[in-house]
Biopython code that builds the backbone (N, CA, C, O; Angstrom):
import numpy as np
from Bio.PDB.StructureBuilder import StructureBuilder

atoms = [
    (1, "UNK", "N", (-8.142, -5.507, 1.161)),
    (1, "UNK", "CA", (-6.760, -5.106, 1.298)),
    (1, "UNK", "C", (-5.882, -6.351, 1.186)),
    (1, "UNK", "O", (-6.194, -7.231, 1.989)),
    (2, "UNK", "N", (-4.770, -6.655, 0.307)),
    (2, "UNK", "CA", (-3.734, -7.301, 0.508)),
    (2, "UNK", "C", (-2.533, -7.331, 1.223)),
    (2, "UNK", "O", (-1.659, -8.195, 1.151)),
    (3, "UNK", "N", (-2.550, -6.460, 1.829)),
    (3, "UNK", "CA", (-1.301, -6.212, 2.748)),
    (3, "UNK", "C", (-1.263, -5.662, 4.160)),
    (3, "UNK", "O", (-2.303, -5.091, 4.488)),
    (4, "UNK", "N", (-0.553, -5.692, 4.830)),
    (4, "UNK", "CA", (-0.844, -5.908, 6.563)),
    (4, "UNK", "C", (0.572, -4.355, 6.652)),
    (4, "UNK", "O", (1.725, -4.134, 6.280)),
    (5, "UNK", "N", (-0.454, -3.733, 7.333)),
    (5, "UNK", "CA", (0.301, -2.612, 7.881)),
    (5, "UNK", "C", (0.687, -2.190, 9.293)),
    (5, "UNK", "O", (1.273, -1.159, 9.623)),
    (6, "UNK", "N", (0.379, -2.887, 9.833)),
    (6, "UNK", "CA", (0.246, -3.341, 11.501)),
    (6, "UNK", "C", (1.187, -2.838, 11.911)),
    (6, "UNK", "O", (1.022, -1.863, 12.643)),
    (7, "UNK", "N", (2.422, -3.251, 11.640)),
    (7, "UNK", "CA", (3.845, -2.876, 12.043)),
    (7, "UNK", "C", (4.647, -1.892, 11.293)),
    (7, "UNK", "O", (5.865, -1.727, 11.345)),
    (8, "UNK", "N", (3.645, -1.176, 10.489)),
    (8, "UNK", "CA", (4.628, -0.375, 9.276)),
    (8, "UNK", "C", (4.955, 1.003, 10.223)),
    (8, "UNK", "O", (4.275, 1.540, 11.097)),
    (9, "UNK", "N", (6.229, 1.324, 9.692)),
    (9, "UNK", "CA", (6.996, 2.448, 10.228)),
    (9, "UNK", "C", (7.910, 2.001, 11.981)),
    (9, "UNK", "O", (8.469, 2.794, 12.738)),
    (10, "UNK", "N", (7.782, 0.807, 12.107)),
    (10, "UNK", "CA", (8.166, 0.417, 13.543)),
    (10, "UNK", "C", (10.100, 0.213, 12.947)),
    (10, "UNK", "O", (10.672, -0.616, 12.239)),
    (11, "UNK", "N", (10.478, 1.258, 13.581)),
    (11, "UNK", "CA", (11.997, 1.343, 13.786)),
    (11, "UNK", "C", (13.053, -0.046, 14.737)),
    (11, "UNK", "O", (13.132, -0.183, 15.958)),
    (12, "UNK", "N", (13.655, -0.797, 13.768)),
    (12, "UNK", "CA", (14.423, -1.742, 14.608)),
    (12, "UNK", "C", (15.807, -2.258, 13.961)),
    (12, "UNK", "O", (16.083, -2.366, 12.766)),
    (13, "UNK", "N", (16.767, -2.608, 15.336)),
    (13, "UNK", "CA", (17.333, -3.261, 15.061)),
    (13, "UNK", "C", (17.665, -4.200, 13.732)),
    (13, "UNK", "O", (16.793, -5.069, 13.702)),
    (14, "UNK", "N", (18.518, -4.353, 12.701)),
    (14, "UNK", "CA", (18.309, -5.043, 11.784)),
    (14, "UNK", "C", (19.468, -6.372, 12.345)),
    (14, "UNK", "O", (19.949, -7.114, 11.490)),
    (15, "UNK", "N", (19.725, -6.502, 13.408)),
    (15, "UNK", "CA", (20.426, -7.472, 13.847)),
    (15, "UNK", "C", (19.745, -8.223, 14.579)),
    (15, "UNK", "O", (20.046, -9.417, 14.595)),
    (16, "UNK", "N", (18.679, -7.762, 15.361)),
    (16, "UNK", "CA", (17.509, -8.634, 15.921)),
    (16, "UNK", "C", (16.395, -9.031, 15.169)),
    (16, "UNK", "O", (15.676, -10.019, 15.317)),
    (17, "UNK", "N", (16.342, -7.988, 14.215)),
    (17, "UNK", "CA", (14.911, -8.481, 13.283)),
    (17, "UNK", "C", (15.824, -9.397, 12.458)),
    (17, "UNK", "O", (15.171, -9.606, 11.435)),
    (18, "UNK", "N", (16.469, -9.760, 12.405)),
    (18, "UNK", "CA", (16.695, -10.743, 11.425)),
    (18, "UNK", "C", (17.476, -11.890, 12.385)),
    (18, "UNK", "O", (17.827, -12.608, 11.449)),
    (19, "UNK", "N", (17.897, -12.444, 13.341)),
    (19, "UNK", "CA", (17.900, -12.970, 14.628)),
    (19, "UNK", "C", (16.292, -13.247, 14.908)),
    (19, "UNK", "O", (15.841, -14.366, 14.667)),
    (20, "UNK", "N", (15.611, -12.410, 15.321)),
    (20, "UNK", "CA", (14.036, -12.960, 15.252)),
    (20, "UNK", "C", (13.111, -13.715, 14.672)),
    (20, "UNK", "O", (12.367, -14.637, 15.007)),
    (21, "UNK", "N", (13.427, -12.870, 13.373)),
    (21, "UNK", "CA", (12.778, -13.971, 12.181)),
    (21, "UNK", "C", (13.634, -14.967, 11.337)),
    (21, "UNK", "O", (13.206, -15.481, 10.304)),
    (22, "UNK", "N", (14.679, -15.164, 11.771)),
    (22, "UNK", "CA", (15.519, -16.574, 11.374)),
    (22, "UNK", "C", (15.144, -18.255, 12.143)),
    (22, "UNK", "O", (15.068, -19.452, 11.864)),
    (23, "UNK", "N", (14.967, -17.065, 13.513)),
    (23, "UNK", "CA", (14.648, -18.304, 14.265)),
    (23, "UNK", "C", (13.232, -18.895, 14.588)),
    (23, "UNK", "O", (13.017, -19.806, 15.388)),
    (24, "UNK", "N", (11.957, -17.979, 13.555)),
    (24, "UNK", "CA", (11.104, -18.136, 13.375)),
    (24, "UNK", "C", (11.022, -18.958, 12.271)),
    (24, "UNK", "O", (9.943, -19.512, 12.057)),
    (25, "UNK", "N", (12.089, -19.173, 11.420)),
    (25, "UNK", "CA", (11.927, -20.112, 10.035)),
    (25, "UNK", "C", (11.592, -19.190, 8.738)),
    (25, "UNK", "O", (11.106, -19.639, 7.700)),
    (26, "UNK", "N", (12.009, -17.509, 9.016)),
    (26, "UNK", "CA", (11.797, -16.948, 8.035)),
    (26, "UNK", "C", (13.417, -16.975, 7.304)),
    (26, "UNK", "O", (14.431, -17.432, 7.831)),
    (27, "UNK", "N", (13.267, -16.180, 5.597)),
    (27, "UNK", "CA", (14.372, -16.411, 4.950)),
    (27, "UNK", "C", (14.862, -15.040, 4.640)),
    (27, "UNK", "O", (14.046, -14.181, 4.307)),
    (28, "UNK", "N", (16.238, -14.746, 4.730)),
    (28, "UNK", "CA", (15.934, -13.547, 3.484)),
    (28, "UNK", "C", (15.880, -13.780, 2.049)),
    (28, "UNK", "O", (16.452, -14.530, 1.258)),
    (29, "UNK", "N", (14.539, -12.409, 1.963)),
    (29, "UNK", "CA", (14.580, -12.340, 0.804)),
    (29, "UNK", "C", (15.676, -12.411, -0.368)),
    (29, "UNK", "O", (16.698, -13.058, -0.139)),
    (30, "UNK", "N", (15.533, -11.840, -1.493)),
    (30, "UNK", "CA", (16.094, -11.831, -2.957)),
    (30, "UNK", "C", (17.804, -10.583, -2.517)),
    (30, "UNK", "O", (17.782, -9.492, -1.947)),
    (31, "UNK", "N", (18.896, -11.268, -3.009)),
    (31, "UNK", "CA", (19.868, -10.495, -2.945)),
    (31, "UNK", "C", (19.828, -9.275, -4.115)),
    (31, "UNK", "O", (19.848, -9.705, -5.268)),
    (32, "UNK", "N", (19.775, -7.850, -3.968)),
    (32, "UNK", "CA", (20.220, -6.866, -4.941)),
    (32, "UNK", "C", (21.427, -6.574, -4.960)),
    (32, "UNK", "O", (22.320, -7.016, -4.238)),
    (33, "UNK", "N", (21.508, -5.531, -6.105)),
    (33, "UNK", "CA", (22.754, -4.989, -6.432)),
    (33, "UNK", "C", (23.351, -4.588, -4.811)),
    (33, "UNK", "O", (22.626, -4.180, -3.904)),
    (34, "UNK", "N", (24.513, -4.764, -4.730)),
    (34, "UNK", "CA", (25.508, -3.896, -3.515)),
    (34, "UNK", "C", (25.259, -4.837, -2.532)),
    (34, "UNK", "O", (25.503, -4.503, -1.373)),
    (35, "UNK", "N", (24.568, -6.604, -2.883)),
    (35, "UNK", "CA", (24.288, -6.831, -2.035)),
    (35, "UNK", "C", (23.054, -6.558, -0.623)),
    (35, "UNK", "O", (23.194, -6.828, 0.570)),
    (36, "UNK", "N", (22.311, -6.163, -1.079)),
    (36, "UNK", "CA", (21.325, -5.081, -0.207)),
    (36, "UNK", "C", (20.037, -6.298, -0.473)),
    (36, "UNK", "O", (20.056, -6.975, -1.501)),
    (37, "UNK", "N", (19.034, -6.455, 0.491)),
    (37, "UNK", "CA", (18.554, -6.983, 0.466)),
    (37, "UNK", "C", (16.859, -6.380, 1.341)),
    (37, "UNK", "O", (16.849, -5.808, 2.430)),
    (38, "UNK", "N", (15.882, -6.632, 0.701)),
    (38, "UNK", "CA", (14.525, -5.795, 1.569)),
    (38, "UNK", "C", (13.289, -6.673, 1.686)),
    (38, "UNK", "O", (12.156, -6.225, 1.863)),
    (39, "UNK", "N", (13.481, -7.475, 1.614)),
    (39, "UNK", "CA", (12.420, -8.393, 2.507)),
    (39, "UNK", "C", (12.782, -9.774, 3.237)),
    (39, "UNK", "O", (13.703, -10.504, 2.871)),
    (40, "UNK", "N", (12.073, -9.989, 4.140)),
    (40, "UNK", "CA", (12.062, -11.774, 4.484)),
    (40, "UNK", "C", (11.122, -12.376, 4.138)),
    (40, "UNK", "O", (10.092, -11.703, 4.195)),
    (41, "UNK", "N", (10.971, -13.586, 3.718)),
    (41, "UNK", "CA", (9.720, -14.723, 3.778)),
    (41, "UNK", "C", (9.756, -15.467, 4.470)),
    (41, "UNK", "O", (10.761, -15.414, 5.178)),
    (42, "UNK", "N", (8.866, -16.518, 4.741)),
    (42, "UNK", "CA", (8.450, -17.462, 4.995)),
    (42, "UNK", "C", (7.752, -18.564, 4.368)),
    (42, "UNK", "O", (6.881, -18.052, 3.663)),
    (43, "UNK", "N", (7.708, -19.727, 4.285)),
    (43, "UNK", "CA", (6.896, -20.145, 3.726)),
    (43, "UNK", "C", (6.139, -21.182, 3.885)),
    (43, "UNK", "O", (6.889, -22.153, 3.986)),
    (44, "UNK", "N", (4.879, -21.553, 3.973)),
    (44, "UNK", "CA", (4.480, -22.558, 5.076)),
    (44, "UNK", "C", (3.744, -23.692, 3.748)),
    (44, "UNK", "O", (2.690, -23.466, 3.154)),
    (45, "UNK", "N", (4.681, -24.940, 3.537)),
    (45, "UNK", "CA", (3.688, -25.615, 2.636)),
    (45, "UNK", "C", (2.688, -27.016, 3.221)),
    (45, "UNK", "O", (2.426, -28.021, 2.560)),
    (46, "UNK", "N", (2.317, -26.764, 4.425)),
    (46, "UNK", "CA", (1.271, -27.526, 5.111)),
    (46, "UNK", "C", (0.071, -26.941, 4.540)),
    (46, "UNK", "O", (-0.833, -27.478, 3.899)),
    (47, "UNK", "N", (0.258, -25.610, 4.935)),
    (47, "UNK", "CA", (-0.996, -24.404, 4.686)),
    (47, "UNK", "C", (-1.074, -24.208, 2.725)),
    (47, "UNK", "O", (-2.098, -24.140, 2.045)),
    (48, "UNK", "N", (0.236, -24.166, 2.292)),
    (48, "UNK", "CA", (0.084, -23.553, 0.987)),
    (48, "UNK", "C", (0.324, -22.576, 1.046)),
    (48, "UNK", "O", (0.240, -22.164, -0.111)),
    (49, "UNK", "N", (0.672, -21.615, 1.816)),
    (49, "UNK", "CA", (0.838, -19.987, 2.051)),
    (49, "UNK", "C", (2.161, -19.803, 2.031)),
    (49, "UNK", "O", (3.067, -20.629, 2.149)),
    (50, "UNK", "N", (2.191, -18.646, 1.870)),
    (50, "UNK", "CA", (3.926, -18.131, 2.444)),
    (50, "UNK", "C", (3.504, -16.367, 2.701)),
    (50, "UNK", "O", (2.710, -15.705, 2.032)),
    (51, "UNK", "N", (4.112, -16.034, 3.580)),
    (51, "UNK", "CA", (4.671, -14.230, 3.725)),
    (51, "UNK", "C", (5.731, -13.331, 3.808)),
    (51, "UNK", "O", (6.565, -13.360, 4.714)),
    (52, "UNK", "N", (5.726, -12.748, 3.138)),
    (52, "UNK", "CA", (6.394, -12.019, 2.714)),
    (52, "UNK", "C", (6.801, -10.355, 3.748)),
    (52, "UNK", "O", (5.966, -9.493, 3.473)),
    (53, "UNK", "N", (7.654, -9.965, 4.578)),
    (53, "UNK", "CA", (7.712, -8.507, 4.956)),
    (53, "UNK", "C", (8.938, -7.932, 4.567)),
    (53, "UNK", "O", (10.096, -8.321, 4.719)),
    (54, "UNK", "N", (8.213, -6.418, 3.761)),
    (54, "UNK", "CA", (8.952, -5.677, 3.359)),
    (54, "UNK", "C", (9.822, -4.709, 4.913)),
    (54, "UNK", "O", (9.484, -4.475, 6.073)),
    (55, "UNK", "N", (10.780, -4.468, 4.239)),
    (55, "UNK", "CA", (11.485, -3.135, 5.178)),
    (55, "UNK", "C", (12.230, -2.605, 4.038)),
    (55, "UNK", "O", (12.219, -2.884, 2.839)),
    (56, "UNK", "N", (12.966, -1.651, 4.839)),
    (56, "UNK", "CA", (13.686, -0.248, 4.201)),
    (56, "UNK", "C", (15.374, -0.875, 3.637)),
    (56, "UNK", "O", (16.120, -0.252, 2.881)),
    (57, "UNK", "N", (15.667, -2.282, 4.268)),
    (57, "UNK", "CA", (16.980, -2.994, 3.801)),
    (57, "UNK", "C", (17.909, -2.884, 4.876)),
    (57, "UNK", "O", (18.033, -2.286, 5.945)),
    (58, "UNK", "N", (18.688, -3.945, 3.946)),
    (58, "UNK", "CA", (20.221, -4.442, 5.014)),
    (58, "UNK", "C", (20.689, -5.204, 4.170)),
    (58, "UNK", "O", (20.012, -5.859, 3.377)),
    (59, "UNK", "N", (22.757, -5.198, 4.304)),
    (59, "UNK", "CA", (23.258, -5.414, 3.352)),
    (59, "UNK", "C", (23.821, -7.123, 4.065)),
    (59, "UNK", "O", (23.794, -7.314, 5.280)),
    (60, "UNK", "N", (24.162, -7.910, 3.348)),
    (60, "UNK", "CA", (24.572, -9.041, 3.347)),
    (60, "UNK", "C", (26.022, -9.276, 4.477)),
    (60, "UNK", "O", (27.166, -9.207, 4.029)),
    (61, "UNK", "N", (25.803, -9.486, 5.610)),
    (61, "UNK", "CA", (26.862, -10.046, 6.596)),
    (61, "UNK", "C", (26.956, -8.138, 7.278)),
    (61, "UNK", "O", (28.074, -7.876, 7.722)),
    (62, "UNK", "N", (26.151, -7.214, 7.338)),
    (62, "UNK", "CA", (26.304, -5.969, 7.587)),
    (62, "UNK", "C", (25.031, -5.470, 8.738)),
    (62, "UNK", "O", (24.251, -4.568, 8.431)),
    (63, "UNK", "N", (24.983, -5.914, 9.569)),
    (63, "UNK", "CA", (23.742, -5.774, 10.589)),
    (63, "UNK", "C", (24.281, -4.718, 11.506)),
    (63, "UNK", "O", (24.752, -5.195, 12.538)),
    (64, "UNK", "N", (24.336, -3.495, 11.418)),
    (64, "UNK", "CA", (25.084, -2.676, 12.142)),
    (64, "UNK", "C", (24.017, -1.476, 12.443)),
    (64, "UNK", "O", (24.190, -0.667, 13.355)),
    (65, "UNK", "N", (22.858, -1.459, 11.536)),
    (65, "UNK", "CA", (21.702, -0.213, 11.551)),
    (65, "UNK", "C", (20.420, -0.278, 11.967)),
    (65, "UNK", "O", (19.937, -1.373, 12.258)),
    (66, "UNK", "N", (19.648, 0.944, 12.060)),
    (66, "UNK", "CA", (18.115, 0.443, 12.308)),
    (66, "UNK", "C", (17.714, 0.241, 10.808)),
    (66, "UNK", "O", (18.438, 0.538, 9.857)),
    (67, "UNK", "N", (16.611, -0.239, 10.736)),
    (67, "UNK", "CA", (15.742, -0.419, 9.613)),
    (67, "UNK", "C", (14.227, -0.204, 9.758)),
    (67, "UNK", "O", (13.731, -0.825, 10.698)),
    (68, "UNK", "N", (13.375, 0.560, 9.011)),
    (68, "UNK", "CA", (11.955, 0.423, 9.355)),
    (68, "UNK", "C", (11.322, -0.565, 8.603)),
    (68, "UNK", "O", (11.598, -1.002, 7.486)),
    (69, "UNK", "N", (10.324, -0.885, 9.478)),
    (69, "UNK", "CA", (9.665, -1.833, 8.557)),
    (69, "UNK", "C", (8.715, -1.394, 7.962)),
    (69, "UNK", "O", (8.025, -0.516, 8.481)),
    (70, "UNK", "N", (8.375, -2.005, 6.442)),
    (70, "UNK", "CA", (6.777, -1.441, 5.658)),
    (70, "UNK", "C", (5.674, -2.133, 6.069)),
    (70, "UNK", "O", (5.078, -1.843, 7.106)),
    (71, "UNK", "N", (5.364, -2.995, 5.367)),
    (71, "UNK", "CA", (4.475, -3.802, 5.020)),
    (71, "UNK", "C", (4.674, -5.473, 5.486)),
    (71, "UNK", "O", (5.737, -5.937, 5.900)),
    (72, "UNK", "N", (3.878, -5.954, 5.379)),
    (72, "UNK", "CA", (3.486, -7.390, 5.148)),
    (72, "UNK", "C", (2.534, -8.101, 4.117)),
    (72, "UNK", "O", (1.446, -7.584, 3.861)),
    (73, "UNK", "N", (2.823, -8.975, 3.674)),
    (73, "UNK", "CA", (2.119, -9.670, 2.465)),
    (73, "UNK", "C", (2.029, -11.015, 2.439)),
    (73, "UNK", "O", (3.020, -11.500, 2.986)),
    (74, "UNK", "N", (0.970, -12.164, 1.883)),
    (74, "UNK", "CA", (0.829, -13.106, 2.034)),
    (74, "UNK", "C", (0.269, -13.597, 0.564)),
    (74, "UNK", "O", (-0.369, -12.954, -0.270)),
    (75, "UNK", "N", (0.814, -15.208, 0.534)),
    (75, "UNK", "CA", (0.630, -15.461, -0.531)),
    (75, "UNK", "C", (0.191, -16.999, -0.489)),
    (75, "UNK", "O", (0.477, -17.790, 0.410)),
    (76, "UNK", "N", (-0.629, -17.292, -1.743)),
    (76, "UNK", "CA", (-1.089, -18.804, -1.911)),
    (76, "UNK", "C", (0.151, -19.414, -2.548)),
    (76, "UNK", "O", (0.871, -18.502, -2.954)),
    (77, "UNK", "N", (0.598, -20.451, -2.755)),
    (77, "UNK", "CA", (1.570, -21.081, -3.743)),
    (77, "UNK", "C", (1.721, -20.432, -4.812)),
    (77, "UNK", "O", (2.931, -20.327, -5.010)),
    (78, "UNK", "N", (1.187, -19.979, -5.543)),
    (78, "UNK", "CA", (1.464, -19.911, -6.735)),
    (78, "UNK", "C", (2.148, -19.070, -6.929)),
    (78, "UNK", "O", (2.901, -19.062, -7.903)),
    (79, "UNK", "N", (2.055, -17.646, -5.623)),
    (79, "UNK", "CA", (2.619, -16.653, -5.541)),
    (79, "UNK", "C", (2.156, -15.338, -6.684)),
    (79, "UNK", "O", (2.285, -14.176, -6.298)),
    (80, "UNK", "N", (1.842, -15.507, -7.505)),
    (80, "UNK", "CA", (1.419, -14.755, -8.435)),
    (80, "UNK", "C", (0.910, -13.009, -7.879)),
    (80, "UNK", "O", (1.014, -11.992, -8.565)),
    (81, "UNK", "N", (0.548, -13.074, -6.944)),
    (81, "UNK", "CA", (-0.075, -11.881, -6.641)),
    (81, "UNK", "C", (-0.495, -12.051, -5.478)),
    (81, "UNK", "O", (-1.075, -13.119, -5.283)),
    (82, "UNK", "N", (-0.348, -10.995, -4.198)),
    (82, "UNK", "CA", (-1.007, -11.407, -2.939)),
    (82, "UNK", "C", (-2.526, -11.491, -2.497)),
    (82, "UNK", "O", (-3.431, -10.793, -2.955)),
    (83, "UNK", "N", (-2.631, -12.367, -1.629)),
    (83, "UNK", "CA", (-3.987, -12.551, -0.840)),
    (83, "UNK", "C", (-4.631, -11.373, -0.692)),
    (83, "UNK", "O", (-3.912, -10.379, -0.793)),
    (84, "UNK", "N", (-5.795, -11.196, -0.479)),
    (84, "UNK", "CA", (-6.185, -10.398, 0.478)),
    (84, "UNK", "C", (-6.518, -10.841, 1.817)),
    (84, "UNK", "O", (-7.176, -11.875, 1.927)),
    (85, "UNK", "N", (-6.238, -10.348, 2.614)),
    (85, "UNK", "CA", (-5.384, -10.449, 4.344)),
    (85, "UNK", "C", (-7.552, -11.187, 4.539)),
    (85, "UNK", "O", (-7.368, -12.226, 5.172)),
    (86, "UNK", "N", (-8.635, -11.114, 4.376)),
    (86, "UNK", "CA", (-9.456, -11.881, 4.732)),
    (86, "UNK", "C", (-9.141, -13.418, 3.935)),
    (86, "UNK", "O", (-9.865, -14.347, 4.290)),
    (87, "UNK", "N", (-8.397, -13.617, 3.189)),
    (87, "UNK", "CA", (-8.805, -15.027, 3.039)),
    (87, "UNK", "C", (-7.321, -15.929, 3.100)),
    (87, "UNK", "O", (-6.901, -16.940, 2.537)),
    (88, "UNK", "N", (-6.834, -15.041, 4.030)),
    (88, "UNK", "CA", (-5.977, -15.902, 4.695)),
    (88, "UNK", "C", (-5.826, -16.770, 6.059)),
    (88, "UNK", "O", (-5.715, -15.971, 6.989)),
    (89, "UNK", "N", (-5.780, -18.178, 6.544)),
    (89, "UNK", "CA", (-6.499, -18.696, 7.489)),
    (89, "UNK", "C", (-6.357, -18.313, 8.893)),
    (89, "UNK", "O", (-5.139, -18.168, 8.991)),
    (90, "UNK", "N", (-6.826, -18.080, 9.953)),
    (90, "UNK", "CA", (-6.939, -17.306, 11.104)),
    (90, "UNK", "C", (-6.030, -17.731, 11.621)),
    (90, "UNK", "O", (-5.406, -17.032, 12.418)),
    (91, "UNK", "N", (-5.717, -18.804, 11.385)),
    (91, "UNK", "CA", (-4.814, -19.364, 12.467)),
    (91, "UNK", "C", (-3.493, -19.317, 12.098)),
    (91, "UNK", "O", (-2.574, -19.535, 12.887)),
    (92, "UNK", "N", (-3.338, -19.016, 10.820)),
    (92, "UNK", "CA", (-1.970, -18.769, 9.810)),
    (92, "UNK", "C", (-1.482, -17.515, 10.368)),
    (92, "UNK", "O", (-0.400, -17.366, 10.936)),
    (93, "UNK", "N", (-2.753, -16.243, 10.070)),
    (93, "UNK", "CA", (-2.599, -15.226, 10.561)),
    (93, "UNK", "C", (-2.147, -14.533, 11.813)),
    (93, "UNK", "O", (-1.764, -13.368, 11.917)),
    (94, "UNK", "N", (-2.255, -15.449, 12.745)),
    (94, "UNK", "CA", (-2.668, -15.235, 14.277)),
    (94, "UNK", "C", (-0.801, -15.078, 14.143)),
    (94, "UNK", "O", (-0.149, -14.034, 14.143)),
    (95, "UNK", "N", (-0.337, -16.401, 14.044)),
    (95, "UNK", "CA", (1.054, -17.184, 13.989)),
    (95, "UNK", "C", (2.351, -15.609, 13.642)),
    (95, "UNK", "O", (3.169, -14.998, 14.329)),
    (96, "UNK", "N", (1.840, -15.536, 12.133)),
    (96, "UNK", "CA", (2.689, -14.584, 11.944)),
    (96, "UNK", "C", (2.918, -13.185, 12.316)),
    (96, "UNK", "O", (3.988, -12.579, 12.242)),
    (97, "UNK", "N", (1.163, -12.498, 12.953)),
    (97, "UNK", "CA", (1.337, -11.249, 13.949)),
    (97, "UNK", "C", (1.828, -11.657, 14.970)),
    (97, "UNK", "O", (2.544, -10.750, 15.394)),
    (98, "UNK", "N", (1.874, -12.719, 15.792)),
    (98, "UNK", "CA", (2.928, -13.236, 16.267)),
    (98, "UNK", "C", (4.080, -13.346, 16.469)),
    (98, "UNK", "O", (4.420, -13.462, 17.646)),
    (99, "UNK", "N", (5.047, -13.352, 15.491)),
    (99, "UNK", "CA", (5.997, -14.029, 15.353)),
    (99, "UNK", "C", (6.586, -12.185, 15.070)),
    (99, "UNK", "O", (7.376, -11.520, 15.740)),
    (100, "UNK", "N", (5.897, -11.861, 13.964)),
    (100, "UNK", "CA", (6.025, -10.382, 14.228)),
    (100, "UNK", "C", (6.295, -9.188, 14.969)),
    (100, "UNK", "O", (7.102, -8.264, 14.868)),
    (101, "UNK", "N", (5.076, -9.597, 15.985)),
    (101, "UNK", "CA", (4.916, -8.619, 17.183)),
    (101, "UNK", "C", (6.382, -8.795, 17.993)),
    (101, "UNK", "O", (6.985, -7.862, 18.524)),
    (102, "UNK", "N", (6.886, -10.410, 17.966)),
    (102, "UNK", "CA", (8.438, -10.709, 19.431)),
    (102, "UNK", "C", (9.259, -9.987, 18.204)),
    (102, "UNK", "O", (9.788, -8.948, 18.599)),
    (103, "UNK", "N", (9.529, -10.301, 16.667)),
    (103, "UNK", "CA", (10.374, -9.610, 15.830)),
    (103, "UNK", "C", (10.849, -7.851, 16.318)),
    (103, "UNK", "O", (11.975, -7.462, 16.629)),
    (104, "UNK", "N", (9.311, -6.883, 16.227)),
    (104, "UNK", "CA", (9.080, -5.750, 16.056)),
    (104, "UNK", "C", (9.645, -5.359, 17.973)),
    (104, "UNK", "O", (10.428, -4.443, 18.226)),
    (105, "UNK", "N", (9.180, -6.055, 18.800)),
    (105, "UNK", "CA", (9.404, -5.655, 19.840)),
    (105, "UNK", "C", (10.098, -5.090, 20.688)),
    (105, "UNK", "O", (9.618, -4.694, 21.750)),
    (106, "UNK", "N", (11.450, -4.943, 20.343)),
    (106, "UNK", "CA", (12.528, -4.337, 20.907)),
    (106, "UNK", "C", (12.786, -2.519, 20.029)),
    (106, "UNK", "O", (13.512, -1.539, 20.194)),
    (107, "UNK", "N", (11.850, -2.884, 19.244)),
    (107, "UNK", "CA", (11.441, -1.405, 18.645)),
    (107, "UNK", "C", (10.970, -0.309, 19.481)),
    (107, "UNK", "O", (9.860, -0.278, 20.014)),
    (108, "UNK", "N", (11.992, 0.713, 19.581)),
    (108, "UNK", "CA", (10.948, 1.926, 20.848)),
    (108, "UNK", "C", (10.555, 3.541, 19.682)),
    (108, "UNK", "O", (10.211, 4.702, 19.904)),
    (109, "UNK", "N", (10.752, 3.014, 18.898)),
    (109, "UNK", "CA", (10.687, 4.567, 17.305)),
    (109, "UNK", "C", (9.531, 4.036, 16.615)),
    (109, "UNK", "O", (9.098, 2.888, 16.701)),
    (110, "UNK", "N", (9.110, 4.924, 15.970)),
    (110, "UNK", "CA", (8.711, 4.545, 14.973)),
    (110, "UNK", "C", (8.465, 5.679, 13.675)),
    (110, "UNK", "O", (7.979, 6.689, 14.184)),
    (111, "UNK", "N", (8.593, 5.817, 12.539)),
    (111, "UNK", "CA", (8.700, 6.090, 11.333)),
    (111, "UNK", "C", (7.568, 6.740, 10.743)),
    (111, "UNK", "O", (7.163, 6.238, 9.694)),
    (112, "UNK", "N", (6.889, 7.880, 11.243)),
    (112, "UNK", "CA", (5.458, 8.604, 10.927)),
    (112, "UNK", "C", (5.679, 8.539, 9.113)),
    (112, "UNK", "O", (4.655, 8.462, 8.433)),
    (113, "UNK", "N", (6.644, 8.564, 8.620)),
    (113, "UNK", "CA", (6.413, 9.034, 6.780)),
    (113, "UNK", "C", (6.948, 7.922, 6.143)),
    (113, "UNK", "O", (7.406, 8.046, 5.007)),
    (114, "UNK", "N", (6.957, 6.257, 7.037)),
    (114, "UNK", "CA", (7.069, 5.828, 6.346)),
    (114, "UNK", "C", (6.796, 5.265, 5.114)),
    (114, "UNK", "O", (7.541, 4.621, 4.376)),
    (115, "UNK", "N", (5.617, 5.590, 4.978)),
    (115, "UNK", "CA", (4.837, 5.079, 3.319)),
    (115, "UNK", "C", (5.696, 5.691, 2.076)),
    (115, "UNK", "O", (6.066, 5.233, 0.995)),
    (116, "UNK", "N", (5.841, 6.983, 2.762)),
    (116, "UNK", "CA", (6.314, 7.766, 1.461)),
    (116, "UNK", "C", (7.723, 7.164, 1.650)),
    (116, "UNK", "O", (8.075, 7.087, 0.473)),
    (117, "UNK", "N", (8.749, 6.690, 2.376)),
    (117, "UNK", "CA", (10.130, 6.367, 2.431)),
    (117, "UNK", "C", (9.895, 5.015, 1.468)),
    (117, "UNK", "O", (10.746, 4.843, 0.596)),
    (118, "UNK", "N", (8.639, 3.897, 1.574)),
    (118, "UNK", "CA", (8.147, 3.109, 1.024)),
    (118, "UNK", "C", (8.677, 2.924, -1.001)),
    (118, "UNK", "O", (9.109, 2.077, -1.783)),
    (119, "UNK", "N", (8.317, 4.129, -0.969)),
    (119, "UNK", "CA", (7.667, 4.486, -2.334)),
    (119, "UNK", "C", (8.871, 5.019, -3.047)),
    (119, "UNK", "O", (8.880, 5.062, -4.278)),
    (120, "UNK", "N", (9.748, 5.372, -2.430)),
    (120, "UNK", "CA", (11.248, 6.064, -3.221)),
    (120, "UNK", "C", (11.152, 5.782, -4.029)),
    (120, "UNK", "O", (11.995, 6.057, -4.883)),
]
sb = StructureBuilder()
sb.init_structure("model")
sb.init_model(0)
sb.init_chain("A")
sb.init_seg("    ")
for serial, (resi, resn, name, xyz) in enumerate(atoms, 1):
    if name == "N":
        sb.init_residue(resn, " ", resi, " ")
    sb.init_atom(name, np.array(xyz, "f"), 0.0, 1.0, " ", f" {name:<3s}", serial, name[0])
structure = sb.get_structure()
């Protein structure tokens, strides 16, 4: 498997999840049209890695909603295509369910169909 589902469908704050993972050293992702934006990274070049978590979006200076989260993904430098979640280093791993879990935490919902909301 390449991707970490751990936290998928966990309903939150998009003013704390992104407060959370800012001050974790994550980025947002890529700006879209309307301004809208659906993932954060990270990127760690001690390790060579970086990760990537998807959610459902939030618009630029607009933190006013919940958001669910999807997925998680991890990557070697090159980025080309993700890891699979075994050959990423334990201790890399540990860090970002981590960093995750205080992110996700103020979450009390969670999102039973989110895969399919995923997939729009």
């Amino acid at each position: 498997m390449n991707y970490m589902e751990r936290f998928g469908g966990c309903i939150v704050n998009d003013l704390s999840l992104n407060g959370k993972l800012t001050g974790f050293g994550w980025c947002r992702g890529c700006v879209e049209d309307a301004g809208r934006y659906r993932t954060y990274y990270r990127e760690d070049t001690e390790n060579g890695m970086s990760v990537e978590l998807h959610f459902s979006g939030s618009f630029v200076g607009w933190h006013q909603e919940e958001v669910t989260v999807y997925d998680v993904r991890f990557y070697r430098e090159d980025k080309e295509k993700a890891c699979f979640l075994r050959d990423v280093p334990p201790r890399y791993f540990s860090e970002i369910v981590l960093q995750l879990d205080s992110a996700t935490a103020s979450g009390n919902e969670r999102e039973e169909n989110w895969r399919a909301e995923r997939f729009k």
